[in-house]
N, C-alpha and C positions, 0 to 999 in steps of 0.2 A: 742540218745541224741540230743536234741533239744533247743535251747534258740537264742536270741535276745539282741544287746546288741549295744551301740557306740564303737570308740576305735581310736586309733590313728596309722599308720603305722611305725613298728619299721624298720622293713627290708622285702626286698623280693628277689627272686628266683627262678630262671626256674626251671620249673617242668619237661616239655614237649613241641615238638614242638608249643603250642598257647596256655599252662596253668601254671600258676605260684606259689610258696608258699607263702605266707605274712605272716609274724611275727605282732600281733597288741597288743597294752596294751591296753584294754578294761575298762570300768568304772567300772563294776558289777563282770566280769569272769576273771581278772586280766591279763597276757600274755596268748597270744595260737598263734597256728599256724594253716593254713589250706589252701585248695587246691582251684585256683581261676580258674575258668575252663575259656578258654576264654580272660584271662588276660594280654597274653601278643600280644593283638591285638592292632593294631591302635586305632581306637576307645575309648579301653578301657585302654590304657596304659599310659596317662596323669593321670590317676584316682587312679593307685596306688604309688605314689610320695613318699616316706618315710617324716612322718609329716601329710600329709592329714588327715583330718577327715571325718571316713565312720563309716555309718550303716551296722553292720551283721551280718547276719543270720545265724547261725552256725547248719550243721547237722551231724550225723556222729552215724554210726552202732555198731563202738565197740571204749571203751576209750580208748584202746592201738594201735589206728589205729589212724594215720592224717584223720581231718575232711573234709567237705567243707563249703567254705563263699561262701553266695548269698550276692553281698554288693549294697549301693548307697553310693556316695559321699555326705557328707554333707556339707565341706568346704574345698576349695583346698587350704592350707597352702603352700605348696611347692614354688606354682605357681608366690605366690607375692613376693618371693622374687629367682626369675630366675638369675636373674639380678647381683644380689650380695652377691658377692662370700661366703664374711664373715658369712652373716645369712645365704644362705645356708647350711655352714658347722656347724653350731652352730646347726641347726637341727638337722643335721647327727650325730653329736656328743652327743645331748643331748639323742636322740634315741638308739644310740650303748649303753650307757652307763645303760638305762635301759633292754635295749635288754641283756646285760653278769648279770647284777646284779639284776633283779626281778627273782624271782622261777615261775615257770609253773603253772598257772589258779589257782593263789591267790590273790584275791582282795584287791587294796591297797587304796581307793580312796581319803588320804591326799595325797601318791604319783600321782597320777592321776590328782587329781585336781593341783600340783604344778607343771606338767607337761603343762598343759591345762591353765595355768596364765603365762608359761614362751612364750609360743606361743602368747599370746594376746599381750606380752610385745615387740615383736619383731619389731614392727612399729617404737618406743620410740627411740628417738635420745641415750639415756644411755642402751641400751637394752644388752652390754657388760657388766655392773654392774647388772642385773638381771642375767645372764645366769650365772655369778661367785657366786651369791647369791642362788643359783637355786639349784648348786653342792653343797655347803653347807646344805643344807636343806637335798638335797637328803639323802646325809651320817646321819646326823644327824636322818633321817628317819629309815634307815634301820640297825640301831643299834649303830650307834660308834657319841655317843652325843661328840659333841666339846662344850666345854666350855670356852669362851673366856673371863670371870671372873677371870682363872684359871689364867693369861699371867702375865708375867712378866712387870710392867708399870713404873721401874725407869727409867725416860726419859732422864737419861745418859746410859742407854745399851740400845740396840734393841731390843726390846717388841717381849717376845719369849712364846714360849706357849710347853707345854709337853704333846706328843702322843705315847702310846706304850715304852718308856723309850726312847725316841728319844727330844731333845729339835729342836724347827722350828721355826725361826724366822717368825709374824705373819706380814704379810703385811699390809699395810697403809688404803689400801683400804679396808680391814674387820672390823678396827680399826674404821676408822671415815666415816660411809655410808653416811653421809651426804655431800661428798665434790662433788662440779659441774662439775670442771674440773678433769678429770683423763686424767694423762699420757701415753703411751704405754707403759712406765716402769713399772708403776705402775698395770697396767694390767697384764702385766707379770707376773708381782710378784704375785700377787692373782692365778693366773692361776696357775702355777708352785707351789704355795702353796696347791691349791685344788686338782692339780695331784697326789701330795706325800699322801695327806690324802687317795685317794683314791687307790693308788699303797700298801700302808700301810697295809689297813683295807679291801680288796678287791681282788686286782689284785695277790701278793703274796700268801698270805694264800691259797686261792682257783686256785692258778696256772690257771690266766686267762690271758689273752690276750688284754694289753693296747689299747683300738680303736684308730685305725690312723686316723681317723677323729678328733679326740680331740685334736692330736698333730699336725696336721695341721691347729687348729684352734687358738692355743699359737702361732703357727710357725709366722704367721701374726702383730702377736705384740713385735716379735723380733727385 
């Protein structure tokens, strides 16, 4: 098997003393994994960044076997934001979060391309209302439509919305995307909203494993 493709780094892992595994969400061949010969040298180990965007070339003898990527870098995402802390982990977060919930080399490319708009977005001073906006999407992508028509709007009780026979109060910030200023409370609260959605319809059911990069990325706006 043979093909060519873009993709974004989910995660990666020593393989061997100087080769490593990468997890990529690809445009065309959806998640895969494969064997980077090489990878975890000096030279080439700025290149594999969780986030990064690379070209690769995927080969591989048999489909029950891990493959290998011949890759180039296309754009070092990771890189511009060294710096700060926040967007770092919102990376890491947004990538675990595909990394437990896309199925193996199925091409999704609304997920993909909402993937690939949350990255462009991370420059943007409000780039915390994209990335809460982003989880939303995501869910909504991979089966469990929320419906925010559906909310409770007498503005004498707290605007509640029904998931799973569960009632959740809906945060402010899903309510009215248009506000400039948001609080850290207020972030919160969306956060902590988009957890449960995602602990709900996700994390339970398929007995998976909440990324601690997510909760580290609430823990900030505590």
């Amino acid at each position: 098997m043979h093909w060519r493709d873009e993709g974004y780094i989910l995660s990666k892992r020593n393989y061997d003393e100087n080769s490593i595994i990468i997890e990529c969400f690809t445009n065309s061949h959806g998640k895969c994994s494969g064997i980077v010969y090489g990878g975890s040298s000096r030279k080439k180990k700025m290149i594999f960044q969780v986030g990064n965007k690379i070209l690769l070339n995927y080969k591989s003898k048999n489909q029950n076997k891990v493959g290998y990527f011949y890759t180039e870098l296309i754009e070092p995402i990771s890189a511009k934001y060294f710096d700060d802390k926040r967007r770092s982990i919102c990376i890491l977060s947004a990538a675990s979060i595909l990394k437990i919930l896309l199925p193996e080399a199925e091409a999704n490319k609304k997920v993909y391309s909402l993937f690939e708009n949350l990255l462009n977005q991370l420059n943007l001073t409000n780039w915390i209302k994209f990335y809460i906006y982003w989880e939303i999407a995501i869910v909504n992508e991979l089966g469990f439509e929320i419906d925010l028509k559906t909310m409770n709007n007498n503005k004498l009780t707290p605007r509640t919305i029904e998931i799973n026979d569960k009632i959740f109060n809906l945060p402010k910030l899903l309510v009215e995307k248009n506000i400039k200023r948001v609080t850290k409370h207020e972030i919160k609260q969306a956060l902590n909203f988009n957890k449960s959605l995602l602990i709900e319809n996700f994390i339970l059911p398929n007995r998976l494993r909440f990324p601690l990069s997510r909760n580290i990325l609430e823990k900030y706006y505590s």
